[in-house]
C-alpha positions as CSV (number, residue, x, y, z in Angstrom):
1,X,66.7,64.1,74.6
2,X,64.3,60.9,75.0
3,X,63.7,59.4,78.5
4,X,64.5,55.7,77.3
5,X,62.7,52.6,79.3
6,X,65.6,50.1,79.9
7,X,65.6,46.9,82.6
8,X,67.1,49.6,85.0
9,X,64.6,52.2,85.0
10,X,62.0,54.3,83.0
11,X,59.2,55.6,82.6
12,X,55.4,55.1,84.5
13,X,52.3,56.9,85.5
14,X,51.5,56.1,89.5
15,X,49.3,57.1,92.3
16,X,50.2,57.4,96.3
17,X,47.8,57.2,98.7
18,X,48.6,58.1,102.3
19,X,46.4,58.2,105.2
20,X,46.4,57.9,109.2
21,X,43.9,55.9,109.9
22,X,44.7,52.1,111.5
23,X,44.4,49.4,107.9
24,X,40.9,47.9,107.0
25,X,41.4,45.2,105.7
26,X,38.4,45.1,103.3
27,X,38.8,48.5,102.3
28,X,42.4,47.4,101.1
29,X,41.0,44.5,99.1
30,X,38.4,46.5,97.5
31,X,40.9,49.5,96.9
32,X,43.0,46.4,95.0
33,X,40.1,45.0,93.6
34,X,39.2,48.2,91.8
35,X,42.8,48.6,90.6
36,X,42.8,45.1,88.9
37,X,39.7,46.3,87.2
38,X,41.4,49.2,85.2
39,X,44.7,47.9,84.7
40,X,45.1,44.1,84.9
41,X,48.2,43.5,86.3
42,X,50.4,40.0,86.0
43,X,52.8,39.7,89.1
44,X,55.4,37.3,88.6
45,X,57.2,37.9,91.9
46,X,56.5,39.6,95.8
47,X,58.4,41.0,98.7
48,X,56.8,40.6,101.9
49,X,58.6,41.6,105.4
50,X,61.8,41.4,103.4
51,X,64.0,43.3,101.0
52,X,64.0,39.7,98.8
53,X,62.2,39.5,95.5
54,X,60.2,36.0,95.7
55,X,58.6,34.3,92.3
56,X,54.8,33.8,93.0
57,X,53.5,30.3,92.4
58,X,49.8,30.2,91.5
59,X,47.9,33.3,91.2
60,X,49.0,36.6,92.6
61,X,45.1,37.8,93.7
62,X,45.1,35.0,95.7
63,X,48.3,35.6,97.7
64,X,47.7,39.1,98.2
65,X,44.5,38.0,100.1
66,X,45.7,35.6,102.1
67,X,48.4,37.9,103.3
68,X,46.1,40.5,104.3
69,X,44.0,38.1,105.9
70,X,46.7,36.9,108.1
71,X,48.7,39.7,108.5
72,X,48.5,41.2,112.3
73,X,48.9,44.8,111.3
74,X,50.2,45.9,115.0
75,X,52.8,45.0,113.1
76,X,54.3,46.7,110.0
77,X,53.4,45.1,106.8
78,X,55.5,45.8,104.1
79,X,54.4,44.1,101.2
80,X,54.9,44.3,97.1
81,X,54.3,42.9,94.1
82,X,55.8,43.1,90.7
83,X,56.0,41.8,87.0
84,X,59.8,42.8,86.4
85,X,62.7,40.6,86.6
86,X,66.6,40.7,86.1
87,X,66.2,41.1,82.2
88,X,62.6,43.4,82.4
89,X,61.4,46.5,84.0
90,X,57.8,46.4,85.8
91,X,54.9,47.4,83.7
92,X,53.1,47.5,87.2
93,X,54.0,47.0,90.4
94,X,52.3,47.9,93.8
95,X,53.8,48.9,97.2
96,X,52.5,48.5,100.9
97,X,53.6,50.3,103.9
98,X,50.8,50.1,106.6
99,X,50.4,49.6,110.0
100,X,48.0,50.2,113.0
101,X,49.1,54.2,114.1
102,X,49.6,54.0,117.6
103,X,48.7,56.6,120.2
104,X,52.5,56.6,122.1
105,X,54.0,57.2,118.9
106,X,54.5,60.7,118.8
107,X,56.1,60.8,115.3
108,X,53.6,59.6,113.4
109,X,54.3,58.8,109.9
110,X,51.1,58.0,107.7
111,X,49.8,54.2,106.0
112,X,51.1,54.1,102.1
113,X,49.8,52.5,99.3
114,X,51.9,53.2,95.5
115,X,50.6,51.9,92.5
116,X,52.6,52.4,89.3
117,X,51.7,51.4,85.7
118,X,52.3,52.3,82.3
119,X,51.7,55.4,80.8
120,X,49.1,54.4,78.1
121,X,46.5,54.5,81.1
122,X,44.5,57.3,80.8
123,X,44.4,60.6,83.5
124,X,40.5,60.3,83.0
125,X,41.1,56.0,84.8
126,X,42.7,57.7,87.3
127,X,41.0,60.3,88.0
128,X,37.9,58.0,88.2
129,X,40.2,55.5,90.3
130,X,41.3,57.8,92.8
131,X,37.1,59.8,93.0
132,X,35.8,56.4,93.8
133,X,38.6,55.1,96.1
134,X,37.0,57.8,98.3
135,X,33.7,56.4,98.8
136,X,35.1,54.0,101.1
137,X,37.9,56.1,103.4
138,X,39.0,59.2,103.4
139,X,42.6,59.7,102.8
140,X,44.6,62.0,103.8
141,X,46.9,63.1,100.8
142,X,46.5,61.2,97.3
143,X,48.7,62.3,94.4
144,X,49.0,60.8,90.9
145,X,51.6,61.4,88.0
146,X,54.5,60.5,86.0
147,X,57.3,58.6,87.8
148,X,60.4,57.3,87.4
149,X,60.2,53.4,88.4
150,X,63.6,51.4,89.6
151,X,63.9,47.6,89.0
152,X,64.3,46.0,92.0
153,X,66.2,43.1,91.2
154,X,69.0,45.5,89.9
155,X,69.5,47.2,92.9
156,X,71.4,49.1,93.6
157,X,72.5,50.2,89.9
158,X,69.5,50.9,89.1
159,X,68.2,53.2,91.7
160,X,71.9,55.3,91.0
161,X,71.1,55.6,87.5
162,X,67.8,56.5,88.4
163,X,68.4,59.4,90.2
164,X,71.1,60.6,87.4
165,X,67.8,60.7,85.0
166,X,65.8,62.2,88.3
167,X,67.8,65.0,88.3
168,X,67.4,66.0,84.9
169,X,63.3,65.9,85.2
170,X,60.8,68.9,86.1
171,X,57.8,66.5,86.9
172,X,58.8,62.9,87.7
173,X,58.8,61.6,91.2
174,X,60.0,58.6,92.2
175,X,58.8,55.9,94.7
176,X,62.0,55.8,97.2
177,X,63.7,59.6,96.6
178,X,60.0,61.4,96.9
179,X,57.3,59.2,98.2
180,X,58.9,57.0,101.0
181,X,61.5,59.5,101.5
182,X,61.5,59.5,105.8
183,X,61.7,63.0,106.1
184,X,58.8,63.9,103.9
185,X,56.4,61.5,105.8
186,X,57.6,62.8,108.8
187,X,56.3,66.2,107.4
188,X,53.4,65.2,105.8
189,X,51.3,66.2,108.8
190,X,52.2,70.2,107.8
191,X,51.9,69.8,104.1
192,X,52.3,68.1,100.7
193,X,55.7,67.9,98.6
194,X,54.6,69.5,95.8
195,X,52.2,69.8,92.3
196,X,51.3,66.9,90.7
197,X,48.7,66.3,87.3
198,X,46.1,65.1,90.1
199,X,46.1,65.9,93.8
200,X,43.3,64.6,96.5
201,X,43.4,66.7,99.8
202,X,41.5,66.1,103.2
203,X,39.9,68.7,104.5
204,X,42.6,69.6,106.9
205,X,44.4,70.0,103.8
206,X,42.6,72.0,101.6
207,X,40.9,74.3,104.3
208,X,44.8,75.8,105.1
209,X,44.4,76.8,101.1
210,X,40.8,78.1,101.9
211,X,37.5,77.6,99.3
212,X,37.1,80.6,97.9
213,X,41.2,80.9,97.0
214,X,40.9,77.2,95.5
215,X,37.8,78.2,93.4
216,X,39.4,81.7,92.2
217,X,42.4,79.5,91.2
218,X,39.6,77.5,89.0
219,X,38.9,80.7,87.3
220,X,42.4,81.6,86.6
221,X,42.4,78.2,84.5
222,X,45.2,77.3,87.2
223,X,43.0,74.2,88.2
224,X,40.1,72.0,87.9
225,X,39.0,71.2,91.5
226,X,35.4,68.0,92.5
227,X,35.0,68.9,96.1
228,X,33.6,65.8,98.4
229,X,31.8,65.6,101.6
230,X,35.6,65.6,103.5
231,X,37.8,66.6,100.6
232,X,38.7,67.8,97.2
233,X,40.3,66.8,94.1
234,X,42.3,69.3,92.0
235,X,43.9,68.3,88.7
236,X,45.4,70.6,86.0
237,X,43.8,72.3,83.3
238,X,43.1,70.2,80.6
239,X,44.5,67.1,82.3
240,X,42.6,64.3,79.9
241,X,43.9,65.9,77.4
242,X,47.6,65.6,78.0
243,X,48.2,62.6,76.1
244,X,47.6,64.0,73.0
245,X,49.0,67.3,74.0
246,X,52.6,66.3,74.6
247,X,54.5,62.7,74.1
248,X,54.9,61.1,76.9
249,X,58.4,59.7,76.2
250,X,59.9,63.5,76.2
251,X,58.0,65.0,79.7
252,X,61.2,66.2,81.0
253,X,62.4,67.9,77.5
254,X,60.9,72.0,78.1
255,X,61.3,72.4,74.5
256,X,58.4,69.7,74.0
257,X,56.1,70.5,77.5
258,X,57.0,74.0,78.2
259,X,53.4,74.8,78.6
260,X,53.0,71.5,81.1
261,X,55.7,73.2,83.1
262,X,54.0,76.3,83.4
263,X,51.0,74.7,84.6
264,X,53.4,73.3,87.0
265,X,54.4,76.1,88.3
266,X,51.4,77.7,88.1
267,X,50.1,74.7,90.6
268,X,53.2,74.7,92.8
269,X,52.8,78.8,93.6
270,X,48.8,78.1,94.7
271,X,49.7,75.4,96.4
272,X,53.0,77.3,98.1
273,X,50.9,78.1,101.8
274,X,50.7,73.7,101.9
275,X,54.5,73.1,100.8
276,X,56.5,71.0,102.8
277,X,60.9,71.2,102.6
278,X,62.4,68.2,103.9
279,X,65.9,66.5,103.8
280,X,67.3,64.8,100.7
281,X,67.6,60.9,100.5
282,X,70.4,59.0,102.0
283,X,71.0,57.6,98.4
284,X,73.0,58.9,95.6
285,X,72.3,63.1,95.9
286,X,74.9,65.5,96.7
287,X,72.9,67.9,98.8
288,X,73.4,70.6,96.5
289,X,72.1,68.4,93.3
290,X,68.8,67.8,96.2
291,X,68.5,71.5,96.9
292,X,68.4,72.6,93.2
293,X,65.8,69.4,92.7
294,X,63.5,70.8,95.2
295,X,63.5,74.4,93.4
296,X,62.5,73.2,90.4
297,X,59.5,74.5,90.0
C-alpha cells in the first residue's frame, strides 16, 4: 500500500530545530541563507502573525528579511512560507515559532524553526545542513526525517486525513501532531520524542545518555555519531544510503523497510533513558489511536 502525494497531504523529508536561546537575527538569516543554497525554494504565499495564507508579491527572500528586520521578537513571531496552494501541496515550506525566552516565564517552551522539502534531497544535504548550522549557535534538539506535510489552505480536511495516513506510519512525524504539539515542547526540557534518521543533541542532552554508552552503541552498528565542541550528531547506520536501499514512496509498508524499522527500534531503545511521553493533540486522535502511535516503536 503506496503513501500517495495528493493537494491534501503527502509525503516530505524535514528538519526541526529547537533551541532556548533569545532569536539572532543574523543567525536566522544565515541559517535561511544556507537553506536556499541546497534546496531553492519558490514561495508563492506567507503567514505572518495570522492563521491567513497571503500571496507574496515580489521576491520572497526579500520579505522574509524585512520581516526579521522589523520584527520586535519580545513578541512572538510566527511566521511561514510556502509554495502550495488550493489545487497543489508544498514542495517546501518553512515554519517560525520564536520569541525572546523570558526569565518570569516558568514554563518555558523552546524557539522552532521546521523546514520541509521533498524527498529527492539527499540525507548526506542534511546532514551537512544541520553539522554546519552549528557553527553559528548551538541548538538544543535538531531532528531530521520523513514527514507527513498538510496543505494549509485545505484546512481542516487536510490535517484529518492526515492523521488517518499518520496513524498507519512507523517513521513519519508531522509538523502540528509531533513537533508543535504543546505538550511535547513543554517536555522538551526532560527529553526528546523519539528516533529519527538524524538527531543533533546538546550536551545536556547527550551527557544523560553518557559517551562511552553512545560510542558502544557505534560499535553495535546501532549508530553513527560526529561529536562537536557542545554536542553530537547521531544518524543511523548507513543513513546515505537509504535512498537506494528502500523507496521512499512505501516507508510506512514493513514488508518494503522492515530492516529501517529495526534500526528504528534499535535507536528508540538507546535512546529510551532521553524519551519524553506527552499528551496527544487536540485534533482528530481518539486517545487510544494516540497511545498505540506512541508505542510504535
Amino acid at each position: 500500500m503506496k503513501l500517495i502525494d495528493n493537494k491534501f497531504y503527502g509525503l516530505r523529508k524535514s528538519i526541526v530545530f529547537y533551541f532556548y536561546q533569545d532569536p539572532k537575527k543574523d543567525i536566522i538569516k544565515e541559517l535561511i541563507n544556507d537553506f536556499v543554497d541546497f534546496v531553492n525554494p519558490s514561495y508563492s504565499s506567507y503567514r505572518y502573525l495570522t492563521h491567513d495564507l497571503k500571496n507574496i508579491n515580489g521576491k520572497w527572500h526579500e520579505l522574509f528579511n524585512s520581516i526579521i528586520d522589523k520584527h520586535d521578537f519580545d513578541n512572538v513571531c510566527t511566521l511561514s512560507f510556502t509554495d502550495s496552494n488550493k489545487n497543489q501541496l508544498q514542495k517546501n515550506s518553512v515554519n517560525f515559532l520564536i520569541r525572546n525566552i523570558k526569565k518570569e516565564f516558568p514554563n518555558k517552551t523552546p524557539n522552532i524553526i521546521y523546514f520541509e522539502f521533498e524527498e529527492n534531497i539527499s540525507w548526506e544535504e542534511i546532514y551537512h545542513f544541520i553539522s554546519h548550522s552549528f557553527y553559528s549557535l548551538t541548538y538544543y534538539y535538531v531532528s531530521a526525517g520523513y514527514s507527513l506535510a498538510v496543505n494549509d489552505y485545505l484546512y481542516p480536511k487536510s490535517t484529518s486525513l492526515s492523521v488517518k495516513e499518520l496513524q498507519r506510519s512507523k517513521i513519519l512525524n508531522s509538523l502540528h501532531l509531533t513537533w508543535r504539539n504543546s505538550s511535547f515542547l513543554v517536555n522538551l526540557k526532560n527529553g526528546i520524542d523519539g528516533p529519527n534518521i538524524i538527531q543533533a543533541l546538546c550536551k545536556e542532552l547527550y551527557h544523560k545518555l553518557g559517551f562511552n554508552t553512545i560510542n558502544d552503541a557505534n560499535k553495535q552498528n546501532i549508530l553513527n555519531y560526529q561529536v562537536g565542541e557542545d554536542y553530537i550528531i547521531i544518524n543511523l547506520p548507513e543513513t546515505f544510503d537509504l535512498q537506494e536501499a528502500y523507496d521512499d514512496k512505501q516507508i510506512y509498508n514493513i514488508e518494503f523497510n522492515g530492516e529501517l524499522i529495526e534500526k528504528y527500534k534499535n535507536l528508540n531503545k538507546f535512546l529510551e533513558p532521553i524519551l519524553v511521553q506527552f499528551s496527544k493533540p487536540q485534533m482528530f486522535w481518539k486517545e487510544e489511536e494516540w497511545l498505540l502511535w506512541q508505542s510504535r516503536f
